[in-house]
N, C-alpha and C positions, 0 to 999 in steps of 0.2 A: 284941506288943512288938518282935518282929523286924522288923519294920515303918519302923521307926524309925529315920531317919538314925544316932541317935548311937550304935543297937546296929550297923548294917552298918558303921561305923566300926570299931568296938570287933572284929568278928568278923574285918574286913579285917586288922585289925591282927594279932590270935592266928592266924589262915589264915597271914598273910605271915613271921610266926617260925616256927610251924609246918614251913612248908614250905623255909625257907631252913633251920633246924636241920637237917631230915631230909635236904637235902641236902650241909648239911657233913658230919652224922655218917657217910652212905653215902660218900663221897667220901672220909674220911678215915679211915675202915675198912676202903675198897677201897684204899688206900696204902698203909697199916700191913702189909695180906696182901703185897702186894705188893710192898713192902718188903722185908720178912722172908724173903720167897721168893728175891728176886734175891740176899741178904744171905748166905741158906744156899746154893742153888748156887754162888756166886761164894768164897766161903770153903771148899763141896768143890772146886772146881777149884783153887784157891790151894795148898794143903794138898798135893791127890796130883799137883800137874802139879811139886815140887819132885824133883830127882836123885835124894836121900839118899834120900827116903822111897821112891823106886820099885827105891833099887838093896835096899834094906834087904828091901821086901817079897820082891823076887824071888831074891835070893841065900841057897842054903840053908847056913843053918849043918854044921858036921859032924858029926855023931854026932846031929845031930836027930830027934828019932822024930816029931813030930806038929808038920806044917808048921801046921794050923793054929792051934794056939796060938801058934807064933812067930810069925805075922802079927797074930795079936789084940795079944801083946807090942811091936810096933812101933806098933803103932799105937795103942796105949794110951800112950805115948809124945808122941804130938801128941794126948791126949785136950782137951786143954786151947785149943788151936786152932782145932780142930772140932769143938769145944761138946759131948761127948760126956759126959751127967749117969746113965748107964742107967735113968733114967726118960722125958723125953720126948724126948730124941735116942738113939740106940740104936743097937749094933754088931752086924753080925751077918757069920759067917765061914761060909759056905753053900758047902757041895759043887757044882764048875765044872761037873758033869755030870749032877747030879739035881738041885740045888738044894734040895740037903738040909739041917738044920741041924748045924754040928759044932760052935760056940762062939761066945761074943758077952758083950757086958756084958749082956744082959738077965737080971733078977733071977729069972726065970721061968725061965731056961738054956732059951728054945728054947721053951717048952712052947706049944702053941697057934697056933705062928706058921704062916701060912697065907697070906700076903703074894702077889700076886701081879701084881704091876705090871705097867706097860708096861718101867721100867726096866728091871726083876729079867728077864721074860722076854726084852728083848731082849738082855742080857748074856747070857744062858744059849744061847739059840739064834744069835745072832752073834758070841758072843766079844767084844763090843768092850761099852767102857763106855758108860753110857746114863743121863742126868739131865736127862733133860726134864719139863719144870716145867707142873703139870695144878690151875690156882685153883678145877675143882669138886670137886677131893679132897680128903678131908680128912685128908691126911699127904700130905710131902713125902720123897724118897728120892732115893739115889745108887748105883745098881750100878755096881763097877767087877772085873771080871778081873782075876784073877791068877794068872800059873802059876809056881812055887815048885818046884823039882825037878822030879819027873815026875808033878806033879799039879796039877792046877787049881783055881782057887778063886775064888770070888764074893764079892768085899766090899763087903757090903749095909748103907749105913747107912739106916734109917727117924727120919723126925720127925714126933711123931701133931698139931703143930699145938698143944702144951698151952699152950706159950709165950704161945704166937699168940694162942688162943683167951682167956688170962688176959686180956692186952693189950686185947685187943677189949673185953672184958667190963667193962671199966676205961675204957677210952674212953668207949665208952655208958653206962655209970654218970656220968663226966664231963658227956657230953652231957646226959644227962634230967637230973644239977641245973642244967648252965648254959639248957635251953630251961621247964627249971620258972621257975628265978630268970628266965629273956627274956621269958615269959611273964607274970608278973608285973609286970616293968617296963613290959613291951609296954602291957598291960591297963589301967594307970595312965595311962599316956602317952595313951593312946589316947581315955580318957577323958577326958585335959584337953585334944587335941586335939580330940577329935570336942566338947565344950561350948565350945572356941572359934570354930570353925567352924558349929554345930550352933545356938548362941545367938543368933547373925546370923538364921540363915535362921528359924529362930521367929518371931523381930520382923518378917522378911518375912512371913511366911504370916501372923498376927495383922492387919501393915500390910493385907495383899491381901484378907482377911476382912471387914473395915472396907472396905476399898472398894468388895466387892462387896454389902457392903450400903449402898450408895449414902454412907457417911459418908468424905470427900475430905479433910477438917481433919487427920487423924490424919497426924501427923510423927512417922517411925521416926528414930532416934537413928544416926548415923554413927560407930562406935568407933574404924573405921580407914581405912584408906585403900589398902588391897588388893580386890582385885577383890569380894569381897563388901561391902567399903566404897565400891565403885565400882557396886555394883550398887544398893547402898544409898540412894544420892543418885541414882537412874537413877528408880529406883522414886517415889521422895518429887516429883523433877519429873514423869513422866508424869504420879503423883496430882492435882497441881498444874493438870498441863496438861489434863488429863480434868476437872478439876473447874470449870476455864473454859472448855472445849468443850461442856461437859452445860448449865452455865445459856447459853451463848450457844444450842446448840438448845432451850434450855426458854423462853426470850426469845422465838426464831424463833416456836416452836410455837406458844406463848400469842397471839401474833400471828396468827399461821395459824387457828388454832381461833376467837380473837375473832374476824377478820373471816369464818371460815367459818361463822358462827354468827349472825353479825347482818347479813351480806349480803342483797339482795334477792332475787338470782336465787336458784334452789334448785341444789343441787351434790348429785349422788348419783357414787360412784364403786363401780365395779363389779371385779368378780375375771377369770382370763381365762376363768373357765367361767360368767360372767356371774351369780355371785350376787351381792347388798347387802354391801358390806364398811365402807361410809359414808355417811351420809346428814345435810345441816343441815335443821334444822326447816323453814326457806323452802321447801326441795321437797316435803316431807310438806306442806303448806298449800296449794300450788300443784295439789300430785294429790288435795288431798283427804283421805288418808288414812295410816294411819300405814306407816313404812318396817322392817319390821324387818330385822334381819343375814339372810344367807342366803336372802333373798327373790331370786325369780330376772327376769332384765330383763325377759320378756314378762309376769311379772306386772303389772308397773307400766308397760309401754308396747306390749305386744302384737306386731305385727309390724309398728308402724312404722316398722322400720329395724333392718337387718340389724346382729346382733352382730358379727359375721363380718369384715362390710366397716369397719365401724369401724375392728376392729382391727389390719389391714392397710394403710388407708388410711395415706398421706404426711401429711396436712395434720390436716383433720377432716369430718367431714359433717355436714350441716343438713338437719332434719327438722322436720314441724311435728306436731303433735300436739293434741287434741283431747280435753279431758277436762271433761265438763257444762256450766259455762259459761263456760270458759276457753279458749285457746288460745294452747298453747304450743310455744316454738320449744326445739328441742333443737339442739346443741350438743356433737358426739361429738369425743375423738380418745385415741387410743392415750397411756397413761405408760409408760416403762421398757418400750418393748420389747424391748430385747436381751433382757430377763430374763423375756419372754412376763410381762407384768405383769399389766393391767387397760384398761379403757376408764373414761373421766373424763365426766361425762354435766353437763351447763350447762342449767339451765331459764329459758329467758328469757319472764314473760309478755307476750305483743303481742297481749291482745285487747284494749286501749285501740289499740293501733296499728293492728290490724286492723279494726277499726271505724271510727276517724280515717278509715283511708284508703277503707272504704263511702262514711261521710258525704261525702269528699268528691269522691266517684264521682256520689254522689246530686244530692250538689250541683251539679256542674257537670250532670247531666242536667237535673236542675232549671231554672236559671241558662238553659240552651239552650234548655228549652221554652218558659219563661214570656217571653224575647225574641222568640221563634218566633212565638207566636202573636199577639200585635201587628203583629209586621214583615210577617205573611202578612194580615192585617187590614189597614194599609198600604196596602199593595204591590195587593192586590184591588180593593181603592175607588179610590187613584188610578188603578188601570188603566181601570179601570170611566168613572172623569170623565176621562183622557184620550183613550180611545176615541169617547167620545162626548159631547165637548166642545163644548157651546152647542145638546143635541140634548135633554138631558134638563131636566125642568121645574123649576124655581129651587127648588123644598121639597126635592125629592129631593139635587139639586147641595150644600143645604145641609144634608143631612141628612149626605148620606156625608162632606163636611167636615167635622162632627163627630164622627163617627166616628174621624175620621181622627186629631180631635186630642186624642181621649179617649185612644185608643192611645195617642199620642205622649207624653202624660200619664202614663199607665200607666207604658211603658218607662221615660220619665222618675224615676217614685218607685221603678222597679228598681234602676234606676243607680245614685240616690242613695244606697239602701239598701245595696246592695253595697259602696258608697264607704264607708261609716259602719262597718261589719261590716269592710274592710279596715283601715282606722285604728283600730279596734278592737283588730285581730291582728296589726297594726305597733307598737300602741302611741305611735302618732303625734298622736291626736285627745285633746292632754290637756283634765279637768276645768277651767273656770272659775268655782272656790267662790268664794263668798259666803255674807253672810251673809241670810239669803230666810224671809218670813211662810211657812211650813208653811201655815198654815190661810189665808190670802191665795192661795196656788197653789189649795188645794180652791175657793174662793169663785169663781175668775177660772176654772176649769174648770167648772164647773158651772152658771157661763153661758152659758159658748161652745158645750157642748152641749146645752144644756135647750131651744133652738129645734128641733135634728134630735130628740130627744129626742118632742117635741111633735107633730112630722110623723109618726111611727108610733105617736103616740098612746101614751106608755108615761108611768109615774108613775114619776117622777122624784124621789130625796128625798136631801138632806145632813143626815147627823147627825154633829155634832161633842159629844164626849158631855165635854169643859171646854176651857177658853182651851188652845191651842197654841202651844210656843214656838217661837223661829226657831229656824231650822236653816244648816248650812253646807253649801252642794250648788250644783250647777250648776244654776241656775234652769229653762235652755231645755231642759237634758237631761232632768230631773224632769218637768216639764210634760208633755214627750213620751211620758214612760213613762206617765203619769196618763192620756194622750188616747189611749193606744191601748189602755190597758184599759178603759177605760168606753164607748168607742169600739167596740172585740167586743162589749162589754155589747146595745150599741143594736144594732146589727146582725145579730147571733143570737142576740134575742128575739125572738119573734112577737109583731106589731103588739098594743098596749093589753098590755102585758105592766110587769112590776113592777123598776126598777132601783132601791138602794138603797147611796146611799155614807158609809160611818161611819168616823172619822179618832179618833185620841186618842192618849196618850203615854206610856212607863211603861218606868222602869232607864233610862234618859236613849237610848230608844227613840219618836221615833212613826213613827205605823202608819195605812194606808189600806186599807180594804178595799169590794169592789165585790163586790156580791150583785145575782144577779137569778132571774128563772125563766123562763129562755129554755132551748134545747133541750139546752145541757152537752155536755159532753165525755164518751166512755164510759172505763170504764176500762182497758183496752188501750190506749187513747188518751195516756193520763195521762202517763207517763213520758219520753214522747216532743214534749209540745207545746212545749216552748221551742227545738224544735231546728231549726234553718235551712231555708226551703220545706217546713216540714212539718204539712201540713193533716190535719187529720180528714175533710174532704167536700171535694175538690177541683175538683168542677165548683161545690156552693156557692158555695166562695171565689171563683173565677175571676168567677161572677157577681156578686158583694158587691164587686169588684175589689183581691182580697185576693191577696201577694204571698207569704205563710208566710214572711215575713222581722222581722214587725213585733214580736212575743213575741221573737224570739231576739235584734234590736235593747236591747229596754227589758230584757232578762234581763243580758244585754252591760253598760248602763247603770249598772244596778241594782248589779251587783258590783263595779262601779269605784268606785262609790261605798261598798263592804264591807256592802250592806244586803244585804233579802235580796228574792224575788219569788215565791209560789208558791201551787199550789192549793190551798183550803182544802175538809177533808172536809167532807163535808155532808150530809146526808137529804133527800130529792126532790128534783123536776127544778131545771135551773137550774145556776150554776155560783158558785163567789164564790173572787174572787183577790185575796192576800192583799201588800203594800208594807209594809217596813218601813227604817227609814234610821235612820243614827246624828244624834244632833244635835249632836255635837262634829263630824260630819262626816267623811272619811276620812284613817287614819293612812298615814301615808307615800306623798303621792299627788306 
């Protein structure tokens, strides 16, 4: 309970009359003595420093027998001046040489008196009067000499302080009711002071309670307009302004978290002693597996890239990394270093990029060989007929001619093909729809090769399994795709072998497929046949005079057109490739 503002009020208040009482009352009890004291000396000096009184003591009457009653008689005489009641101011007429008692107003006559001052002894052993004034004793005194005839005498007055002491006791009686009654008053006051001061600060602490549990609406009431009413209206704005700073970062954050959360790259951030302190799901996907807190960086990325240097480095470092059948580029750099923070770890995947940039490593090696070997075909035979020009016999002269212009034929449908696959990737070669017989393209292909067809002796069959409607496509680009799958058909099957093409339509779908049982494709092969120069048997092709351009052509085709071109599984040898197209034709071409 002491604890509590409005008791250390209350206790401040009773401390502070407390101790201001104790020190009036010390203060005005050390005055009263002191008073009193200067009061009584200055009144014995008044008294015996008059003529009469000094000529009265020391002149002896005649026929006197005992000086010192006639001095007690004179001086009972000014009893009244100098306060003399024979109780607590007192006379006493002491022998000059022993400091004996001979008479006095004490009611006791002497009895007991044992007095032995600084004054008394110094009157007796120097003769001279002596009232020096001592606030630790407790009686005040006046020795004064006098020699009266031929005798001497000491007149000693004592005051035992009774006075004094009444006075005092009355005072302090005074004081403890005026610090009872301060007290009281104090206690009161203290108490509607400290619950007006005390009242404030509740509704603060209440206010600050509320805030800190996150609720910002609660408006403290302003009674006044002193500094606790200033602190008051201090408070209610921070609240105010705390409570538009918390949702303007809970905006931010919700932002931050969305997009950390549905980015692509994966984002892991690390501690400076390199454990998991954050992870979006895109990185867990990326590595594979799950991220949890306090997982440490070589778990998830081993030694390929120093923690160390990361987080030292100026800028950031790039690392690549390599996890099953991915490859990922990482993406390091220090946050909040002054405050030795963390490292910020960016997963970027580029195994589509790293791949892109094989195929087209491959490619251009490709592209350079399959030129190559024409140009060096060429370049051989005409050296050959110009070396020996009108030397060799007319069959041969016309043999390497042709030779010469197969090559040149060859390169020729390189070039072409290239061109076709660049307008492809420019996007420069647009479709020419119309509206074109579906089953009129089957019927007009299936002449043009049922003669080569014939030449290797293969059984050639069209099933169309109901009527076909037209469709909207580019007629020469369709064709093309058609001729060069049925086209592989004829060419890698062995002679007297079975080719078989069935067409039909369905979900406003038709669809071409070529079956044969010719030698197939194995399956390592599979995933890779529509990809640019890319053969399964490449001395085969070379000899077939195949360019591994013509699949990735009519694949090219196929998709501009939003259909679709692909292998179809199958049991035993042989292969069967599957066409299908829309017949409303392509959206937004």
């Amino acid at each position: 309970m002491l604890r509590s503002l409005h008791m250390k009020l209350v206790m401040i208040m009773v401390l502070l009359i407390l101790s201001l009482m104790t020190v009036v009352g010390a203060f005005l009890i050390n005055s009263v003595v002191v008073f009193y004291m200067e009061e009584f000396y200055s009144q014995m000096a008044d008294v015996f420093a008059r003529e009469s009184l000094s000529r009265d003591l020391t002149t002896q009457v005649p026929g006197e027998e005992d000086g010192a009653q006639a001095i007690l008689e004179v001086i009972r005489s000014y009893s009244g001046e100098l306060g003399l009641d024979g109780t607590s101011r007192t006379l006493y007429i002491l022998d000059g040489e022993t400091g004996g008692y001979l008479t006095g107003t004490d009611d006791q006559q002497g009895k007991g008196f044992e007095y032995n001052s600084v004054n008394l002894t110094k009157a007796l052993s120097e003769k001279q009067s002596s009232s020096q004034a001592n606030l630790a004793a407790d009686y005040m005194d006046v020795a004064l000499p006098v020699e009266r005839g031929e005798r001497e005498y000491i007149i000693y007055i004592l005051d035992n302080k009774t006075t004094v002491n009444q006075l005092i006791n009355q005072i302090f009686v005074l004081i403890l009711e005026a610090l009872i009654f301060g007290l009281v008053i104090s206690i009161l006051l203290s108490f509607l002071l400290s619950k007006t001061m005390v009242i404030p600060i509740q509704r603060l602490t209440e206010g600050a309670m509320q805030v800190a549990k996150g609720d910002f609406s609660h408006r403290i009431e302003v009674g006044s307009r002193d500094e606790i009413g200033v602190l008051t209206d201090t408070f209610n704005s921070m609240a105010r302004q705390l409570r538009d700073t918390i949702r303007q970062v809970e905006n931010e954050r919700n932002k931050l978290d969305t997009l950390f959360l549905h980015m692509t790259d994966g984002v892991v951030a690390f501690s400076h002693d390199g454990m998991v302190i954050h992870a979006n799901p895109a990185a867990a996907k990326m590595l594979g597996r799950e991220i949890a807190l306090n997982t440490h960086y070589q778990e998830l990325f081993g030694e390929s890239a120093s923690l160390a240097e990361a987080l030292i480095t100026p800028d950031h470092v790039e690392e690549e990394f390599q996890t099953h059948d991915k490859v990922l580029q990482l993406l390091m750099a220090p946050f909040d270093r002054e405050r030795q923070g963390g490292m910020l770890v960016v997963l970027h995947d580029v195994t589509e990029q790293r791949k892109n940039e094989n195929m087209q490593r491959e490619f251009v090696a490709n592209v350079s060989h399959e030129l190559r070997t024409p140009l060096t075909n060429i370049r051989s035979y005409a050296e050959t007929l110009s070396d020996n020009a009108g030397e060799l016999p007319k069959a041969m002269e016309e043999k390497f001619l042709g030779v010469i212009l197969a090559e040149s034929d060859r390169m020729t449908h390189i070039v072409q093909d290239l061109l076709t696959l660049s307008r492809f990737d420019s996007g420069r070669d647009e479709l020419k729809l119309a509206k074109v017989s579906f089953e009129g393209m089957l019927q007009e292909l299936y002449h043009a090769v049922y003669m080569e067809a014939q030449r290797h002796q293969h059984t050639l069959k069209l099933e169309v399994q109901e009527q076909l409607p037209e469709i909207v496509a580019d007629k020469e680009r369709i064709v093309q795709v058609m001729m060069n799958i049925l086209s592989n058909s004829i060419k890698y099957t062995p002679d007297g072998g079975h080719i078989t093409i069935t067409a039909g339509n369905q979900n406003q779908i038709v669809w071409m497929q070529v079956d044969d049982d010719g030698i197939g494709i194995p399956a390592e092969d599979r995933p890779r046949i529509f990809d640019r120069f890319y053969r399964v048997d490449k001395a085969r092709s070379r000899q077939s005079g195949g360019t591994g351009l013509g699949l990735s052509i009519a694949k090219e085709i196929v998709e501009r057109h939003q259909g679709m071109l692909y292998l179809v599984d199958r049991e035993g040898p042989g292969l069967s490739v599957r066409l299908e197209l829309k017949i409303e034709g392509p959206e937004h071409v």
